[in-house]
Structure formats: C-alpha cells, structure tokens
N, C-alpha and C positions, 0 to 999 in steps of 0.2 A: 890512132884516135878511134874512140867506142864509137857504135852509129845507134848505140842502143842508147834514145834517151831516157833518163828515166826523170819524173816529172817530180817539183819542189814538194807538191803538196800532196797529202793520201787521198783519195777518194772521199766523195761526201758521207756520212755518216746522217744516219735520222738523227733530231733532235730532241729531248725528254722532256719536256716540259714539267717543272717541281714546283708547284705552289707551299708558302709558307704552313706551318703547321700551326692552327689555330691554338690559341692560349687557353691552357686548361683552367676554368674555373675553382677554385677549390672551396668547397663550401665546411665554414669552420664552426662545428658545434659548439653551443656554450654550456655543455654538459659532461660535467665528469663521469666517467663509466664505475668508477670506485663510490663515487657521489649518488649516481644516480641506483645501482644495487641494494646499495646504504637505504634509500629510499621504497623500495620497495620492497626491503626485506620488515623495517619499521611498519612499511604500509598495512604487511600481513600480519603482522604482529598485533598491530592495532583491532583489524577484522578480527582478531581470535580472541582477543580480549574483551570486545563489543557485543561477542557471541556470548561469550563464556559469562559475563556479569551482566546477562541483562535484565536480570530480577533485578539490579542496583541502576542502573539507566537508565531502563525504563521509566520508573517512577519520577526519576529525578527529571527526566527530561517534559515529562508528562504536567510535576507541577512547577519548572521554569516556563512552560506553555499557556500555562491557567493564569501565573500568575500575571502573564505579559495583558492576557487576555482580561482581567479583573481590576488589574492595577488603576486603571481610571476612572473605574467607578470608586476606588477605594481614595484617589487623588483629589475627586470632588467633593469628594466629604469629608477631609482633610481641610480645605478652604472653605468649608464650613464651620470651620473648629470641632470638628465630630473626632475623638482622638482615635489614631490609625488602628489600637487594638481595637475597637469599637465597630470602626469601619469596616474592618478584613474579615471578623467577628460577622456582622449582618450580611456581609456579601453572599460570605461563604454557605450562611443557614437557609438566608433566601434561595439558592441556587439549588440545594440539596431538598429543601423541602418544594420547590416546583419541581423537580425531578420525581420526586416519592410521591408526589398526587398526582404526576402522567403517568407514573407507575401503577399507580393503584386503580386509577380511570382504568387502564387497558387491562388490569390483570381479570376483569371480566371477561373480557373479550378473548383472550390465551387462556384463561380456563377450560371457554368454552370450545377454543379452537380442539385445544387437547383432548377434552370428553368425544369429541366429534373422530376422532383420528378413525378408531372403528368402525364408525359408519361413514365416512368418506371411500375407504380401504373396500368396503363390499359394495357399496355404489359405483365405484370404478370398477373394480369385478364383475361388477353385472354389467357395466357398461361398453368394459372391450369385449365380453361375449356377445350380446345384441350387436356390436359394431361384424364383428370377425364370423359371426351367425353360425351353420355347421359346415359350414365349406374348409379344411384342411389347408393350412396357412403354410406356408414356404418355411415358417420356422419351426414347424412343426412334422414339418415332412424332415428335415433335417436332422430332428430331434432325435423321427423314428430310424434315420436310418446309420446315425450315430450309436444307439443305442444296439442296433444288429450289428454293428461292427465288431463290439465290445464283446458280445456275448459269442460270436465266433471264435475275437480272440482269447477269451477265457476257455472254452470250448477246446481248442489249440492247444494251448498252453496243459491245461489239463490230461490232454492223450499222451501228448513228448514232454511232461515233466521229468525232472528227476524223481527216481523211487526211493524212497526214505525221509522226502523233503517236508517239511512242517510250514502248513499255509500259516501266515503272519495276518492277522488283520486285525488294524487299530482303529479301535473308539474314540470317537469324539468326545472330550468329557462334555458335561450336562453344562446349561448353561446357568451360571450362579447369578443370583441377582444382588446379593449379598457385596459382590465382588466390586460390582459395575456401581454398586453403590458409595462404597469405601471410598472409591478413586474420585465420584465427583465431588463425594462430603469433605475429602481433602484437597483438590481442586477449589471449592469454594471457599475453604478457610482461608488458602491462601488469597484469594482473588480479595477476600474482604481486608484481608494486614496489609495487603498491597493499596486498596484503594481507602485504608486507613493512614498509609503510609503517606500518601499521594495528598490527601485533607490535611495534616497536620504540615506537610513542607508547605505546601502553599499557600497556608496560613501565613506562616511564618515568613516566608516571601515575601509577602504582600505587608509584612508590618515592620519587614525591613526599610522598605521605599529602597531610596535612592543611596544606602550603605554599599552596598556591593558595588554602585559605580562610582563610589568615592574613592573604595579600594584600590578596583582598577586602573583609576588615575595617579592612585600613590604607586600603584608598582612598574606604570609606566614609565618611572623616570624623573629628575630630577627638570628635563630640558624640557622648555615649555612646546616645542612641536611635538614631542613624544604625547606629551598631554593632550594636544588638539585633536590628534591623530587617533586615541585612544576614544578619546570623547566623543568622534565624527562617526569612528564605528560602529560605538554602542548607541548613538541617536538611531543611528540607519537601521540598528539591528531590531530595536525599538519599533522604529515606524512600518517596517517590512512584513514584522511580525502582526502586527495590529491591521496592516492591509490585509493580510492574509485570511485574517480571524473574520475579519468584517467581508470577504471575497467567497466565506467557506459559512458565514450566515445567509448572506444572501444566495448564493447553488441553494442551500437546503431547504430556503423560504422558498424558492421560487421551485424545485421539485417536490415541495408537500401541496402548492396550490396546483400544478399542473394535474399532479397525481388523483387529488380531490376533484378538481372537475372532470377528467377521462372517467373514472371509476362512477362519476356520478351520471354521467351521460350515459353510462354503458348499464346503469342501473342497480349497483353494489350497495347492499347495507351498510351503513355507519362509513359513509365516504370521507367525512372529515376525518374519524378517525384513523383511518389509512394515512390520510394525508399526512396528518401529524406523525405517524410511524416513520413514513419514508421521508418525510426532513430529518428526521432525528437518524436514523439511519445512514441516510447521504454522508453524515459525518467520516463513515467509512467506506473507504474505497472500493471499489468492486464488491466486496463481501456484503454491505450493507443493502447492495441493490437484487442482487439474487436470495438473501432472506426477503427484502419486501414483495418481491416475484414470485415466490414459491409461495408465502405464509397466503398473499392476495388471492395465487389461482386455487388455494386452496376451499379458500370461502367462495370462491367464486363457482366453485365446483360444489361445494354443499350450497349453495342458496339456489343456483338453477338446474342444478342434474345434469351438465350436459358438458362432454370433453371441450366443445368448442367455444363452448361459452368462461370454461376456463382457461383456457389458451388467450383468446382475447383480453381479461384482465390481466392475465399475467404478464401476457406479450405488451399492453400500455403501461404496465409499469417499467417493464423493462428497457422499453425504449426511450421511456424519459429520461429515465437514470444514464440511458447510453448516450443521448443527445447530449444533455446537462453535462453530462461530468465527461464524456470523451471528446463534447468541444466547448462549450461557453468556460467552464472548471478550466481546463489548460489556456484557452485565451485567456481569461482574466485573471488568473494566478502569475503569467508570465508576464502581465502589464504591472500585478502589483509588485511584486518578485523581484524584476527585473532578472528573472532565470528566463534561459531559451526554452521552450516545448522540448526538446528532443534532451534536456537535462531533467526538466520535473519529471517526464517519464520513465529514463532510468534512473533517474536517482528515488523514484516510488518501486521500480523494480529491484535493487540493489537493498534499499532498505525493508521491502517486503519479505526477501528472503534470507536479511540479517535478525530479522524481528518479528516478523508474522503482522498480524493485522496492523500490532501496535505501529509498525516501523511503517508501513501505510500510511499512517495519522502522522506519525513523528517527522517523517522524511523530507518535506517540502521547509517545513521552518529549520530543521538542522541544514539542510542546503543553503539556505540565508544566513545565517550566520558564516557558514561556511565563506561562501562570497563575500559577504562585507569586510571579513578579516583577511582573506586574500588578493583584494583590490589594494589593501594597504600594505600589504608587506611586499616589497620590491621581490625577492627571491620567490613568489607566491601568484604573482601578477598572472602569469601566462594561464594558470589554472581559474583565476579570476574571469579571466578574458572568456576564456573554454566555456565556462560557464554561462557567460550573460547570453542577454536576448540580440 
C-alpha cells in the first residue's frame, strides 16, 4: 500500500472573469456609393455649365425675377379689364422711365464727381504731405534702403558678369487709350443686348400670366396629387419670392433714410441724394456698399478738405450698409425665405463666385425655388431639410 496520497482534486486556480461582448451597432446607410458618385459627378457638370452659359442665365433668371416681382401690379389691372399686353406695356415704361430720370437727376452730380477727380487727387497730395510734414516716414526709409540694395546688386552683378553677355532690357509699351476704349465700347454693347434681352423676356412673362403654370400642371401628371403637389410648390415659390422682393425694398428704403440723415447731420451736400444712391445700391450685395463708401468719402473730402472728415462719411455709410445688410438683411430674408442664415450666406457665396455681382442678386431667390422643389420630392427632402431655418 502507497503512503503517498495524492489528492482527488488539482490545486485552486485564479478565476477569469468574461463579460458578454456588447452588440455591435451597425449603422445602415441609405446611400448608394454608385448612386451617390452619379450625383456628384451630375453636380459638377451642372456648375460647368452654369459657368459656361451664363450670358443665357443670367438674363433669364434676371427676367423670371422682374417678372415675379411686376406680375401684380400687371394682375391688378387685369381685374380692371386693362388687357394684360397693355398692362405689362405701362409697367414695364413706367419703371424704365423713373429709372432714366434718377439717372439723369444724378448724372449732375457724377459729372461733377468725375471733373473733380484732379483736384481731389492734389488735395490729397497736399494733404498727406502737411499730415507726414518733413520728418522721413518708416516707408520711406525703407524705400531708401531697398533702393541701395538694388543698386549694390547691380553693382555686383555687373563686376562677376559673364564677358560677352548682352543686357536685355524690356519696355513697357505706352499706354493706348484707344485700346481701354474698344474693350469698354464692346463691354457696353453688350451690357445694352443683355438688358435689351432682359426688357423684352419680361415683357413677355408678364403677358403670359398664369400659361407657364398651367403647363406645369399638364406635365405633372395625369394623378390628381401630382397636380396639388405641383401647384403647392409653384404657390410657395410665388409667395417666397414676392417676400423676398418686398424684404430687399424695405433694407434699401430703410439704408437710403438712415444714409440721408448720418450724411446730413455730419453736414454733406445734397444728402438726400446720397440717400437715394445708397437704396438703389443696397440692391447689391457687398459691391454696392463700398461704391456708396468710396463715391461719399469722396465728396466728403472735396466739400471739407480734410482726411478725417472723409473717413467719417465714408465710415457712416459703410457702417449702415454693414449693420443693415450683415444683420436686419439675413434676419429677415431667413423669416421670409424660410432659408437658415448659414444657407443664404453660402449660397451668396457659392453664387458670387459662379456669377459675380449678378449671382449676388440671383442667389437668395434661386435658393427658394431650390427648396420649395426639394421639400416635395421624397429623394430631395434631406437637402430640403439642410436647407431650412
């Protein structure tokens, strides 16, 4: 018999302790990758084509804008029995001829701006020299000692050249005026076929009425939801746009009075007339307000002689325009709109540099349509969404 015993069980072992392995989420895109490429290959396609014709877009978008904007003065005098070519007819002449008599009121005024250009140009000359006096200015010690550097390394250059080498040096040609002429008398031809282009579509808009949304209903479909659907859009596109127009009267009514009273309190000749520049102005985005800025301190510097007295009007016009249009403009476009702020402002950026000024003015009503059409179309919605406020 063994005396060695050995025992049933092995020694204790540590125990490991294993928790369950949590349940992977899996999150399931509803976007095809073949689908979604397709999409932005389309997308760019589109931007290059936007670009490429926007001498044909332009205008067209410009007088589908007019005419959103006309159409009911032309609809009021329709239910007058006034027949619609009649109506679109007066709109269109009254609107052109108070245009060409604010024109002609101010072309006094830019005449004289422009005669004045010379002696603004030596009044400023004479005036950062009394300011800067004979004391030698930081940019001008710079100047001089850019200038010895140069002539050192010419200097240089001239001892360790190569021998045999032939100095090259190119003339500026003269400046033609001939040239700078040509380019803006073809410039303005066209500017005039374009805003001849622009008069006759909107005409003709406006004495279409309500044909184009008959169409749309016919091509929507046979099923009477297709129809509501179609009609819900083009009301909304209708009313958004007409908010817009009445949202972008009122900014420039209310930046031509502010403008008039700062300029007048600060003591500017013909401050009404300012006033009315920089409403008419305000139409356009940022551009509009740095011309009423500059053309202001410009008179504001020939009527009192003094830098700082042009700064001052320059700087209240510019601040109204910046107040006005960098916050009451995006609040109350984004109530009329139903667009977010952070959408009007790139979609003015994204259009500014598809279109330049124009695309400025165009940007905010092409966004509206934009969204109206893709709140309604299911596959479109998320971009809709993206969109609103």
């Amino acid at each position: 018999m063994n005396d060695n015993h050995q025992p049933d069980t092995a020694p204790d072992t540590p125990q490991v302790t294993t928790f369950p392995e949590p349940e992977r989420l899996l999150l399931h895109m509803p976007v095809d990758i073949r689908n979604a490429s397709l999409m932005v290959l389309a997308g760019m396609g589109l931007l290059f084509v936007l670009h490429w014709a926007k001498a044909v877009f332009i205008p067209i978008m410009l007088s589908i804008l007019f005419s959103y904007a006309f159409s009911p003065l032309v609809n009021w005098m329709a239910h007058r029995r006034v027949p619609r070519w009649l109506g679109s007819a007066i709109v269109l002449l009254s609107i052109l001829g108070a245009l060409g008599s604010t024109a002609y009121a101010l072309s006094d005024e830019a005449s004289a701006m422009v005669e004045s250009l010379p002696v603004a140009a030596q009044k400023f000359r004479n005036a950062m020299k009394r300011s800067s006096g004979n004391s030698t200015s930081t940019l001008d010690t710079v100047q001089k000692a850019a200038t010895q550097i140069e002539q050192a390394a010419q200097e240089g250059a001239a001892s360790g050249g190569t021998r045999g080498a032939m100095r090259v040096v190119i003339e500026k040609s003269n400046f033609n005026v001939k040239d700078y002429l040509w380019t803006g008398t073809i410039g303005l031809i066209a500017l005039i076929g374009q805003a001849t282009v622009v008069i006759f579509l909107t005409y003709f808009l406006m004495l279409s009425g309500d044909t184009f949304r008959r169409k749309m209903l016919k091509l929507a479909g046979p099923n009477l939801s297709s129809k509501k659907i179609t009609l819900h859009a083009l009301h909304e596109i209708t009313e958004q746009i007409q908010r817009y127009l009445q949202v972008q009267l009122l900014t420039s009514a209310l930046v031509g009075v502010m403008t008039w009273l700062a300029l007048w309190a600060i003591g500017l000749d013909n401050a009404p007339v300012w006033g009315i520049a920089a409403g008419v102005l305000n139409l356009v985005p940022y551009v509009g307000s740095l011309i009423t800025a500059a053309a202001s301190a410009l008179v504001g510097f020939l009527q009192f002689g003094s830098l700082n007295m042009a700064m001052l009007v320059g700087g209240a016009s510019l601040v109204i325009h910046t107040i006005v249009g960098n916050i009451v403009t995006p609040w109350l476009t984004s109530r009329a709109s139903r667009l977010s702020p952070v959408a009007v402002f790139v979609a003015l950026l994204a259009w500014g540099w598809l279109w330049g000024v124009w695309g400025l003015l165009l940007g905010i009503p092409i966004m509206m349509m934009v969204k109206s059409v893709c709140d309604r179309v299911d596959d479109l919605k998320p971009v809709g969404e993206f969109l609103g406020s």
